[in-house]
C-alpha positions as CSV (number, residue, x, y, z in Angstrom):
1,X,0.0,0.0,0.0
2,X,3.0,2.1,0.7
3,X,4.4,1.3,-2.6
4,X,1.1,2.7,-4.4
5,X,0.6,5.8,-2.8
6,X,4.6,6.6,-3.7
7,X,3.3,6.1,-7.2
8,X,0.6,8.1,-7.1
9,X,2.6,10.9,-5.6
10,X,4.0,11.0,-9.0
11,X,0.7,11.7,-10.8
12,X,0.1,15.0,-9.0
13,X,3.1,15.8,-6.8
14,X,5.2,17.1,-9.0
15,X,2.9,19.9,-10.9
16,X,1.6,21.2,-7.3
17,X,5.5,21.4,-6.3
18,X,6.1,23.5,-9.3
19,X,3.3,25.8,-9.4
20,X,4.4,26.7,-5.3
21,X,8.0,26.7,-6.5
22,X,7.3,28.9,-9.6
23,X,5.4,31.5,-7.8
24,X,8.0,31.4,-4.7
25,X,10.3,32.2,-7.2
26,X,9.2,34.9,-9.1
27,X,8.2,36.8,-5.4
28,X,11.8,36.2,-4.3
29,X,13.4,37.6,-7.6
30,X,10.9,40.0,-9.1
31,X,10.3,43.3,-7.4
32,X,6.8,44.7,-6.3
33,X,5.3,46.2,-8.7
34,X,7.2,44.6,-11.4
35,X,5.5,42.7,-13.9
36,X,5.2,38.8,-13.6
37,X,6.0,36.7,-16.6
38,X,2.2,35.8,-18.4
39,X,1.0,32.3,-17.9
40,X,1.5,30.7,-21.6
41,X,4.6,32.9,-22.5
42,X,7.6,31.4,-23.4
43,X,9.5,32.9,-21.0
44,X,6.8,32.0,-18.0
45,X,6.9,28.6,-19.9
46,X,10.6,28.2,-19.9
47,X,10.9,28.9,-16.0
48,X,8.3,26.9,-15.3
49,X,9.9,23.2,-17.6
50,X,13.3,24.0,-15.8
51,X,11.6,23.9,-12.2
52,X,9.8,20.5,-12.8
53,X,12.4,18.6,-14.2
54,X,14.3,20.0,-10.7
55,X,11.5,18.7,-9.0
56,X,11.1,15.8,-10.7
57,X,14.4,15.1,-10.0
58,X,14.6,15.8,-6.1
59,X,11.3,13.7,-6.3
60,X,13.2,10.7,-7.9
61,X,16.3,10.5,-5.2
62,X,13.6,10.9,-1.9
63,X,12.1,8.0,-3.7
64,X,14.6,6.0,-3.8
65,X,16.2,7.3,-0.2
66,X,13.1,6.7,0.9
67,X,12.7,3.1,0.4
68,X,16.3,2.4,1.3
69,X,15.3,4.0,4.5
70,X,12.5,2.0,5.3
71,X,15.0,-1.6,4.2
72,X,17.1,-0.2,7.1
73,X,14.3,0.6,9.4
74,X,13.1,-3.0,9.1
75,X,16.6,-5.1,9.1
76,X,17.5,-8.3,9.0
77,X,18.3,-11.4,11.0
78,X,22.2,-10.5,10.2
79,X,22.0,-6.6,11.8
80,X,19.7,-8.3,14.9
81,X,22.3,-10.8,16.0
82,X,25.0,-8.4,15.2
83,X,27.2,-10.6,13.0
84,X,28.7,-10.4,9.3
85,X,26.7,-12.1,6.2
86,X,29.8,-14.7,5.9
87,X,29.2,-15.8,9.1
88,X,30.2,-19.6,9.8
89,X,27.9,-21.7,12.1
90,X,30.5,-21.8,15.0
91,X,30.6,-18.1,15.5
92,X,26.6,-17.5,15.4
93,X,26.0,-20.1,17.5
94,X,28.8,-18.5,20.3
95,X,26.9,-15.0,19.3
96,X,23.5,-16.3,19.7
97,X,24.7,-17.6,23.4
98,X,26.0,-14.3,24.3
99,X,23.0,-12.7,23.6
100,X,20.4,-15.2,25.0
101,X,21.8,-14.5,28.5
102,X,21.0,-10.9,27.7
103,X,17.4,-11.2,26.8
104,X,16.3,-14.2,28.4
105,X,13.0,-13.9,29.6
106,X,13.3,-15.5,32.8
107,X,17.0,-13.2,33.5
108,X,15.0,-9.6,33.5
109,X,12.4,-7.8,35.5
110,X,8.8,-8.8,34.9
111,X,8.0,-5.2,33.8
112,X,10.1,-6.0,30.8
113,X,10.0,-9.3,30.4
114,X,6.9,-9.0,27.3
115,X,9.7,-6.7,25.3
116,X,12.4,-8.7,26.4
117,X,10.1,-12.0,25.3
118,X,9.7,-10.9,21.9
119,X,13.0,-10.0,21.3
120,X,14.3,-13.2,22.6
121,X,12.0,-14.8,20.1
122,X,13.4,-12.8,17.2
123,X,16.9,-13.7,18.0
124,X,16.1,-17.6,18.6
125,X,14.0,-17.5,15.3
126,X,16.9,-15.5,13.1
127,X,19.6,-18.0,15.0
128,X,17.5,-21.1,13.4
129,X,17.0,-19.9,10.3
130,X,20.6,-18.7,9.2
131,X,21.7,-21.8,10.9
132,X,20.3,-23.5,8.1
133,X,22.2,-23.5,5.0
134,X,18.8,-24.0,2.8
135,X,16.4,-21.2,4.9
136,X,19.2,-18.9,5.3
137,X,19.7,-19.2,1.3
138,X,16.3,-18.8,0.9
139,X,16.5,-15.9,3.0
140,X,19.3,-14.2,1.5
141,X,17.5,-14.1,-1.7
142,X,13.6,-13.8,-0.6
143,X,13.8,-12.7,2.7
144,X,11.5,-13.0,5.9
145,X,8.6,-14.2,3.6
146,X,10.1,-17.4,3.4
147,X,9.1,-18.0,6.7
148,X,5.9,-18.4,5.9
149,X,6.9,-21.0,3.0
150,X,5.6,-23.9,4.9
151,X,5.9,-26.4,2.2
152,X,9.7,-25.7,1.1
153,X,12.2,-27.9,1.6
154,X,15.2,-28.0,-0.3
155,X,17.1,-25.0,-2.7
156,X,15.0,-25.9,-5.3
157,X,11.7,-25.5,-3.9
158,X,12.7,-22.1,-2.8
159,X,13.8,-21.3,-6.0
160,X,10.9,-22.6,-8.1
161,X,8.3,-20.7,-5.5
162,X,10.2,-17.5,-5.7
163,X,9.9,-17.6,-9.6
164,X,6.2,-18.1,-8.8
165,X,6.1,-15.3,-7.1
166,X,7.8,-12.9,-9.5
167,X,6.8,-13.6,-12.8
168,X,3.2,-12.2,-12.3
169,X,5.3,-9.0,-11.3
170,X,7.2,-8.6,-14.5
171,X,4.3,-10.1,-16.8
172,X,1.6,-8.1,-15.2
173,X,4.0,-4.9,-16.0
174,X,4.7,-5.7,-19.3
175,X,1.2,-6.4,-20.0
176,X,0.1,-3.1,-18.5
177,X,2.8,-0.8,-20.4
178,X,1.2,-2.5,-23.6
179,X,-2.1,-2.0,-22.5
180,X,-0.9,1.8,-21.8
181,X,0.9,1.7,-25.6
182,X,-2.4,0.4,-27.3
183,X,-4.5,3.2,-25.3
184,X,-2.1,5.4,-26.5
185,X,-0.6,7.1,-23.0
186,X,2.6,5.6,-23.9
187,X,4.8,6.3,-27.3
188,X,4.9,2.6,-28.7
189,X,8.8,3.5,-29.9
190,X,9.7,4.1,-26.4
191,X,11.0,0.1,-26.2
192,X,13.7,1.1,-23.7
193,X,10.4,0.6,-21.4
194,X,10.5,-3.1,-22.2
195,X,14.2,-3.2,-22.7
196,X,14.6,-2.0,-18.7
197,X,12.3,-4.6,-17.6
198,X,14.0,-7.1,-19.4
199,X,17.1,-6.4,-17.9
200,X,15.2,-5.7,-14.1
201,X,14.3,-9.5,-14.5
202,X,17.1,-10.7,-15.6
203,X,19.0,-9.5,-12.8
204,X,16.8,-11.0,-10.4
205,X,16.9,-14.5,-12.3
206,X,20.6,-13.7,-11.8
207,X,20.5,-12.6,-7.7
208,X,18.3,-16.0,-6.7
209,X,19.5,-18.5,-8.6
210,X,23.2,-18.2,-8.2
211,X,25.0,-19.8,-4.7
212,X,27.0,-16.7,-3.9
213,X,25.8,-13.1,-3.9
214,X,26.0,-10.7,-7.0
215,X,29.6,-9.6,-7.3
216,X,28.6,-6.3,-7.8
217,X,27.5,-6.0,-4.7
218,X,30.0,-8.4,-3.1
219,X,33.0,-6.9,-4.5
220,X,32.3,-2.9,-4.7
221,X,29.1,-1.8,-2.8
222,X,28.8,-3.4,0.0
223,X,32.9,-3.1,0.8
224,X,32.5,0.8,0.2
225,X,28.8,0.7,2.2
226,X,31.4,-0.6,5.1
227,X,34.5,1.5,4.5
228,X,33.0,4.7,4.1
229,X,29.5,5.1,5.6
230,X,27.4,3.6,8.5
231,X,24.9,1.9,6.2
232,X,24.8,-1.9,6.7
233,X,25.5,-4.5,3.8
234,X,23.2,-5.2,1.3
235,X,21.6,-8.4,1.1
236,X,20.5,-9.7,-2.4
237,X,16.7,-9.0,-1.3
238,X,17.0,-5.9,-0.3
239,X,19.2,-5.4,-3.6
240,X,16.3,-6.5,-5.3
241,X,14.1,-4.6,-3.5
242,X,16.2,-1.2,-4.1
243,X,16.9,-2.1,-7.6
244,X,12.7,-2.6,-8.5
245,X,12.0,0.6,-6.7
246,X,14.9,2.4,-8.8
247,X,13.7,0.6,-11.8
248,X,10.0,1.5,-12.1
249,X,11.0,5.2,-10.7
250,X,13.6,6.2,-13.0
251,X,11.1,4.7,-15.8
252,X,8.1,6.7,-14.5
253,X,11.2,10.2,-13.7
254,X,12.2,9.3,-17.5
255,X,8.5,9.2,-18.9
256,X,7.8,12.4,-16.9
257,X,11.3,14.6,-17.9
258,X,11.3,13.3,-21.7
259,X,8.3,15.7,-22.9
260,X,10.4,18.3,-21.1
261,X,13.6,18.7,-22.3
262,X,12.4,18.1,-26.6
263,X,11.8,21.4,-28.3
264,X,8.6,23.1,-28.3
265,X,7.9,22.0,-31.6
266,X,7.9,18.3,-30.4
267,X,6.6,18.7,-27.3
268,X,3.3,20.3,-29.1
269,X,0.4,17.8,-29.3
270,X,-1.2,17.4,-32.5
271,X,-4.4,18.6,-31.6
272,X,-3.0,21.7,-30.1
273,X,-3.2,25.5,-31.4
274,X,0.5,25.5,-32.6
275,X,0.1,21.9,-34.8
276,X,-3.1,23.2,-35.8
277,X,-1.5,26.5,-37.1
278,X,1.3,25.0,-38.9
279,X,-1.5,22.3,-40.3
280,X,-3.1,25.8,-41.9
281,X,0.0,27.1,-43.3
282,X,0.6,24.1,-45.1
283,X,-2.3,23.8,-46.6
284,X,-2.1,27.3,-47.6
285,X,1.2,26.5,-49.4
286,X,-0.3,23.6,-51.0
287,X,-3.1,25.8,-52.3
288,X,-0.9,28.2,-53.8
289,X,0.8,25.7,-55.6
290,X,-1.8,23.8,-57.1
291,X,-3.4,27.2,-58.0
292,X,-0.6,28.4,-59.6
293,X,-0.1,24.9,-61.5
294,X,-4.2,25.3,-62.7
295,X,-3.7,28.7,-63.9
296,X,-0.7,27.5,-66.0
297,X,-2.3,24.3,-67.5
298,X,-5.3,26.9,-68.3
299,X,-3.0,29.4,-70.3
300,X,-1.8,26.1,-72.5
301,X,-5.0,25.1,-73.3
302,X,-5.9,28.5,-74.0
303,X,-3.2,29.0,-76.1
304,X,-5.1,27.8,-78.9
305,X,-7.5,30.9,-79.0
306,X,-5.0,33.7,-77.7
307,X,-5.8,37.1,-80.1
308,X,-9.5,35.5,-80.8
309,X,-11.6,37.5,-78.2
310,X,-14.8,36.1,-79.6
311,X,-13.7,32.7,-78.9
312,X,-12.3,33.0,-75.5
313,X,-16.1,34.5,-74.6
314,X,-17.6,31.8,-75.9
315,X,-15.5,29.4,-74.1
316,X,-15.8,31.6,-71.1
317,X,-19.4,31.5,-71.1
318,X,-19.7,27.7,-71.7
319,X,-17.6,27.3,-68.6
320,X,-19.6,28.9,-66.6
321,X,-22.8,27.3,-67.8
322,X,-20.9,24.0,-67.0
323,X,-20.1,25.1,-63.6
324,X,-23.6,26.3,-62.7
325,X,-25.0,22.8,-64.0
326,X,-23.0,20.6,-62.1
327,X,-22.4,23.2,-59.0
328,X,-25.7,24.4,-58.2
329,X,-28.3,21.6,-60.4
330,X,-26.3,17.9,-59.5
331,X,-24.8,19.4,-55.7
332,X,-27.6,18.2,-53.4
333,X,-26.3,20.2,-50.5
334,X,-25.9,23.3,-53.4
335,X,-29.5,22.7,-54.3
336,X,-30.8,22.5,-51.0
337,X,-29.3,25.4,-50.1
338,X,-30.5,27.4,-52.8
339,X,-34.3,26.1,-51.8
340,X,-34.1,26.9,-48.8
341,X,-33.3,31.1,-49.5
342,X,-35.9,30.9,-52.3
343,X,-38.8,29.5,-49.9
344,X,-37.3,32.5,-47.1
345,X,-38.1,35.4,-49.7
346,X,-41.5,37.2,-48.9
347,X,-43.9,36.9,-52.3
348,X,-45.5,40.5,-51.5
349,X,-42.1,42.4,-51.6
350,X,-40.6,43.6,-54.6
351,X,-37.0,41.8,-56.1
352,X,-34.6,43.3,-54.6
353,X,-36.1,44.3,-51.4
354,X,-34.3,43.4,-48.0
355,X,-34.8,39.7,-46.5
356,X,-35.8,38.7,-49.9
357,X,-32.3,37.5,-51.0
């Protein structure tokens, strides 16, 4: 639920941050009294593109901050027991023992002992399960939900279950992209949409179904997490977890910043005033031309009967006699129309006369 109210935020959150920022702005920089740029001018326009893509871009890193915060909030059964994710057996059982005669329930007050219960519970619970070597690989890769994965018993069970799990993720988001490309909310050329999703899933094929954890994390984050911050190690679920969250929000950050940054002439809908103006302009062109190239086929079939004024008359009149017949006699509409302002004209007034024509 979490998760979709962060997306949602996307849908509205940024344009109310801009229109606040926008106007903060032009009462921090712009004098009393001094005129505001206009709503719809380029120049208010321009202001107003640059501030949302800053926004949108503030927006993306709280985003993912955010849901790194709350993996760390939460922790794991590693950070609880206070031990490294190479721990052997030996030295978690020797730090499980340590801590049990800390938080035994029967060794504290009884004011404390319902906290001290449950915490003791947690420890005995993550003790057992990295103890394991197939629920603490299950972990590693799924985490605490696979406590609840009753009928699981070996790596491959996990593994089989967790891809049960996560292909209706991918597949119900590829299906609802094309869905969203067919409606037409999505350009259908955009296929670095699929392309990301592709890659998103193949990574986490990759992260569960290998015995040892993703070098990339092994071997470069989670050493410089260690060395130069207080952040804890990664596991490969919470990797997963951070990289979906980073995945779907750079994709909606992307979707959001593209219209922004393209010219105005690109960033112009076709139904809007501009496209429609430059549809006009066109067609004026294309008018001109064609009557430009009918005036000059005319003059060659009239060159025939040039110095002949008799002729061209006659030709003249014909043409218009042939327009009239199949203008005014064969148009339906044409005729109609005609009707219609001969039945208006008043039979008493003389021709000529006002609302008679």
């Amino acid at each position: 639920m979490h998760d979709l109210f962060s997306y949602l935020g996307w849908a509205f959150l940024p344009q109310l941050a801009t229109g606040f920022l926008q106007s903060l702005y032009y009462s921090i920089t712009i004098r009393a009294g001094d005129p505001k740029p206009r709503p719809g001018s380029p120049k208010h326009e321009n202001h107003r593109r640059r501030i949302q893509i800053a926004v949108i871009s503030v927006y993306l890193v709280f985003t993912i901050f955010e849901a790194d915060w709350n993996l760390r909030r939460q922790g794991d059964f590693y950070q609880s027991l206070g031990v490294l994710h190479d721990v052997d057996a030996k030295t978690l059982k020797s730090k499980f023992r340590r801590l049990a005669t800390l938080f035994h329930p029967d060794k504290v007050a009884s004011e404390m002992r319902d906290s001290v219960d449950r915490r003791f519970v947690h420890l005995k619970l993550a003790s057992e399960t990295l103890l394991d070597p197939v629920k603490r690989f299950a972990y590693d890769r799924f985490g605490p939900d696979v406590l609840e994965w009753r009928q699981c018993a070996s790596h491959r069970d996990y593994i089989l279950h967790g891809f049960q799990r996560l292909a209706p993720y991918y597949f119900g988001g590829v299906i609802f992209m094309f869905t969203l490309t067919v409606l037409g909310f999505l350009d259908g050329g955009n296929y670095w949409r699929y392309l990301s999703t592709l890659s998103l899933f193949t990574f986490e094929v990759y992260t569960i179904s290998r015995p040892y954890f993703p070098p990339l994390f092994s071997k470069l984050i989670n050493p410089f997490l260690r060395t130069f911050t207080n952040h804890p190690p990664l596991l490969p679920f919470q990797q997963l977890a951070l990289a979906r969250k980073f995945g779907i929000t750079v994709l909606i950050a992307l979707a959001r910043i593209g219209p922004l940054i393209q010219s105005p002439e690109e960033r112009a809908p076709p139904n809007s005033e501009t496209a429609l103006l430059q549809q006009l302009v066109r067609l004026e062109n294309f008018s001109k031309s064609t009557e430009i190239e009918a005036t000059r086929l005319l003059a060659l079939d009239m060159a025939p009967f040039a110095g002949d004024d008799e002729t061209v008359k006659g030709v003249r009149a014909q043409l218009q006699s042939w327009l009239v017949e199949n203008t005014i006699r064969k148009d339906r509409e044409v005729r109609d129309a005609v009707g219609r302002i001969i039945g208006r004209r008043r039979p008493d007034a003389p021709h000529g006369a006002r609302g008679t024509t």
